[in-house]
N, C-alpha and C positions, 0 to 999 in steps of 0.2 A: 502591226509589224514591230518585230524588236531585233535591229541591228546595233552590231559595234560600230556606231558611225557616229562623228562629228558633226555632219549634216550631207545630206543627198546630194548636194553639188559639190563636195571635196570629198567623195567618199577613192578616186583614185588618185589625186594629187594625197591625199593624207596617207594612202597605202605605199605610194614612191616616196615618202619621207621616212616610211617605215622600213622602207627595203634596204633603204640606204644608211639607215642607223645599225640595221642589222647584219648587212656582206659588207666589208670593208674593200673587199674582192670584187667589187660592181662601183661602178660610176654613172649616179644617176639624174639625166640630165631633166630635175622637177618641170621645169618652165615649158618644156619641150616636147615632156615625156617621152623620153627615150633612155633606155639601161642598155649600160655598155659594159664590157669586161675594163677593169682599171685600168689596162696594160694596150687596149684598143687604141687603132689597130695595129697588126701584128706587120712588118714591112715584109715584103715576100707571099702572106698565108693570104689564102681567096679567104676573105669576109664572109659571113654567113650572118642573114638578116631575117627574122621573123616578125611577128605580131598578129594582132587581132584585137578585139574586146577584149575588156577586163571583165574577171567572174569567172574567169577557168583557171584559174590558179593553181600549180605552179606553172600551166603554160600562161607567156612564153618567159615571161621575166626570170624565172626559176628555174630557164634553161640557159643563163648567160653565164659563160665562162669558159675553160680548160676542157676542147673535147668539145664542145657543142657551138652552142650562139654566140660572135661577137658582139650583137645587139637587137635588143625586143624592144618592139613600140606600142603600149599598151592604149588601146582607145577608151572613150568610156563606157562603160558595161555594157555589156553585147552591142559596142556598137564599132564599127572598123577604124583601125587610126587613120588620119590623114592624111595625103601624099607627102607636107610640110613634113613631118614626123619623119616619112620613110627616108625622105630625100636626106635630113641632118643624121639618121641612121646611118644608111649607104654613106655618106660621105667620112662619117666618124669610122665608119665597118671596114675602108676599100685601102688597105697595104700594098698597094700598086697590081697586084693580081686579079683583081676584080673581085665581085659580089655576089652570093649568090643568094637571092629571096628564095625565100619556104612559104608559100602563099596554102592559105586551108580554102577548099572551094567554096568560098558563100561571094555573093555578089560585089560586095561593095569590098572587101579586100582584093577580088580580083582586081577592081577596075582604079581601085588607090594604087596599087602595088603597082600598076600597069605605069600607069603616070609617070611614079615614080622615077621608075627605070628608064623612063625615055628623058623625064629631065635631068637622071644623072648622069643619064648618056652625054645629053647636049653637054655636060659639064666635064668630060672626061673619064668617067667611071663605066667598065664593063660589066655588066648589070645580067646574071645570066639570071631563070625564076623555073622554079618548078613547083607544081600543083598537086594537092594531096588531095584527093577526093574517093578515101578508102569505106565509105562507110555503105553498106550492100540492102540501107533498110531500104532505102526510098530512088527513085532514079532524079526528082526535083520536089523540091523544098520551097518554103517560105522567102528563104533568102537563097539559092541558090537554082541556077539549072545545071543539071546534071547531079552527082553524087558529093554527099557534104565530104569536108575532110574532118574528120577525129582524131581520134587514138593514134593512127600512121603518124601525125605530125612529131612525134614525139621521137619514134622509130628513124623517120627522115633525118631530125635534126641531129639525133644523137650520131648517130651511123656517118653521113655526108659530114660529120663535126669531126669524125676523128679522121675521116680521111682528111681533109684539111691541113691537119696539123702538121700533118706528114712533108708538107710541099706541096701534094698535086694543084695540077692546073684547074684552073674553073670547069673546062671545060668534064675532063674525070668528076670532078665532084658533083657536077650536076647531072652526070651519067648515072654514078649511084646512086644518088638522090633521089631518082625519076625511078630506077631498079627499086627500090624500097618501097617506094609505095604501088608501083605494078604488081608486088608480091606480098600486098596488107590488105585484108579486109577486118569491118568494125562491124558493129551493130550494140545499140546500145537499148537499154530498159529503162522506164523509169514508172519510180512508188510512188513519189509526189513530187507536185512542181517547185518550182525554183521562185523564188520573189526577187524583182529586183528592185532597189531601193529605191530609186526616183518612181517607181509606179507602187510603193508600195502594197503591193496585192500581188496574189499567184497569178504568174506568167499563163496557167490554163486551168483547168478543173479536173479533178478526177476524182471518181467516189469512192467511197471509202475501202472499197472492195474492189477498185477497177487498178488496173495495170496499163501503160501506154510501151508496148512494143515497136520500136523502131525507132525510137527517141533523138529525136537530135540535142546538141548541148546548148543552144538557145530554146530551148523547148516545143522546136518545130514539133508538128507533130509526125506519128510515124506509121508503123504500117497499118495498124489497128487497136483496139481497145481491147482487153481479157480481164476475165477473172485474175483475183490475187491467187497465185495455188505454191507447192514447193518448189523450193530450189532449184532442185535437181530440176523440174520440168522445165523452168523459165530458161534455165543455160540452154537445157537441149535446144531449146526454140532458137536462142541467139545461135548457137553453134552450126544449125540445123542452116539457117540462113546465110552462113558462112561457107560454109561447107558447099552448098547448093551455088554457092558463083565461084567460089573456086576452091576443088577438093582439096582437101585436108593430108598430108603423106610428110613423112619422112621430120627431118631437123626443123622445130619452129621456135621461133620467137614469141611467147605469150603475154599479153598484159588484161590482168582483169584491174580493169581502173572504177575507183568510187566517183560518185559524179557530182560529188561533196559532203552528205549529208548519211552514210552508208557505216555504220562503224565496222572497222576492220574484220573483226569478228567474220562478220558477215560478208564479205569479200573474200576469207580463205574457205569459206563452206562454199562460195560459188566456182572459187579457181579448184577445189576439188572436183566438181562436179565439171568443170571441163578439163582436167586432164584425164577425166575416165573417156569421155566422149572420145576425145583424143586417141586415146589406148586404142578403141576401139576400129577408128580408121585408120592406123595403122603410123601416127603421127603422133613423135615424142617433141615435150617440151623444153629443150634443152636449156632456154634460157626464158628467163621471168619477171614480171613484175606483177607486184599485188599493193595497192595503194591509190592515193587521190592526186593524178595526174592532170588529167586532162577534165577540170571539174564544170560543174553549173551552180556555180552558188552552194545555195546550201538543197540541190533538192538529192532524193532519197533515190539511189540505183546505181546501176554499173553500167562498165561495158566492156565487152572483149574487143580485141585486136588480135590477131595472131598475122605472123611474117613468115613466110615458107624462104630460111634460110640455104644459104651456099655459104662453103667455106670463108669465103671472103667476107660478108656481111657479118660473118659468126666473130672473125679477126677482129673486125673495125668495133662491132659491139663490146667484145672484150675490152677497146684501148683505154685506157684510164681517160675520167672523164673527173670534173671538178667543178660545181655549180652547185648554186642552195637547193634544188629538190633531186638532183643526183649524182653523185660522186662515186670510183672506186678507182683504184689501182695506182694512186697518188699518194 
């Protein structure tokens, strides 16, 4: 194994010292592990709180700031933060309007976030939570029952971030929130596995020639094994599974995300190949992303998301947003 690491038990406390030399625009609290926007929280704005494992970088940390997260709680690699974590979150997150968790569906965030929210209830904090579980490979996983959350969390946070900012109430933003991901499917691919550094070795096996379709971002596994073949066919597969839960029509929202390890290159040959698919059910991509969003380490693949927008959601996407992996209209 050859990692940029100091050693496997500070491989995320040295990444939060990293962060925090790097956004002067983030406050990040090492001991605690929890990253807050500087200016956190805002008096009046509903809070917005996310997290997970670390190894998906730039979720969530890389969504704090202006338009999005007032604060991510990074656990250690793929593994869920802490209720302790979520609670100094919420608390640091909550401007007298309450809170709202962006929980991704795997087990053990549910059931931390869950926690959470009940003892920052006991504490005074409205704590409202919505559930992302846009991913259409698998219906239960490794770590989760029912459907993982992906790609949507990204969508969620950004979207429910800008309504936010606006003033609305909790109760609004958690309305959107829950709208964004009722209207996001994922599915994701992967070339090779992911190693994470305390096991040093691949997370699973695949031969040299084998592809794992359905891929979760802990490297669950997914729907089935295939042949390596081209581009063009792999998208149609993901798109084809997308499509197949919920048609494909009119204004969407696109993200072909790398899943660490994928050079760019090869992420615009894929997002080409589904805006043809696109064209062809009769669904234009009006808005995009292409890049390493919602990542697994360093293993080799994508995944799409697509969001069947409404005016409103297309508004709130447009608002300027300002954080280290996305910013515009600032």
């Amino acid at each position: 194994m050859k990692k940029l690491i100091n050693g496997v038990d500070a491989v995320v406390t040295d990444a939060l010292r990293g962060i925090a030399a790097a956004h002067p625009s983030l406050r990040v609290d090492v001991e605690n592990k929890v990253v807050f926007r500087a200016q956190a929280p805002r008096p009046g704005k509903v809070g917005l709180v996310s997290g997970g494992g670390s190894g998906h970088e730039p979720l969530h940390a890389g969504f704090v700031g202006y338009g999005m997260l007032d604060a991510a709680c990074p656990g250690e690699v793929f593994t869920s933060p802490v209720p302790d974590q979520l609670i100094e979150a919420t608390k640091g997150a909550d401007g007298g309007a309450g809170v709202l968790h962006i929980v991704k569906n795997y087990t053990g965030d549910v059931l931390n976030f869950e926690m959470a929210a009940e003892l920052s209830g006991d504490e005074g904090v409205e704590v409202a939570s919505v559930l992302v579980n846009d991913d259409v490979a698998v219906q239960d996983s490794l770590y989760t029952a029912g459907r993982r959350g992906t790609g949507a969390t990204l969508f969620v946070e950004k979207i429910a971030g800008a309504l936010a900012e606006t003033g609305a109430p909790l109760a609004e933003v958690a309305r959107v929130a829950k709208e964004v991901n009722d209207r996001s499917r994922s599915f994701g691919v992967a070339l090779t596995p992911s190693t994470v550094p305390a096991a040093g070795k691949p997370t699973f096996e695949l031969g040299d020639t084998e592809i794992e379709l359905g891929i979760g971002i802990h490297g669950e596994p997914g729907r089935t094994r295939a042949p390596h073949r081209e581009a063009r066919e792999i998208a149609r597969i993901a798109m084809d599974a997308i499509n197949d839960d919920l048609p494909l029509s009119g204004e969407t929202l696109v993200l072909v995300n790398g899943m660490g390890g994928t050079p760019l290159l090869e992420l615009y040959i894929v997002f080409a190949e589904v805006a043809a698919y696109l064209a062809e059910k009769g669904a234009t991509p009006v808005r995009s992303l292409v890049g390493n969003y919602v990542t697994s380490l360093d293993m080799q693949g994508f995944s799409v998301t697509t969001c069947s927008l409404t005016d409103e959601l297309t508004r709130l996407w447009d608002a300027p947003v300002e954080t280290p992996a996305l910013r515009w209209g600032r």
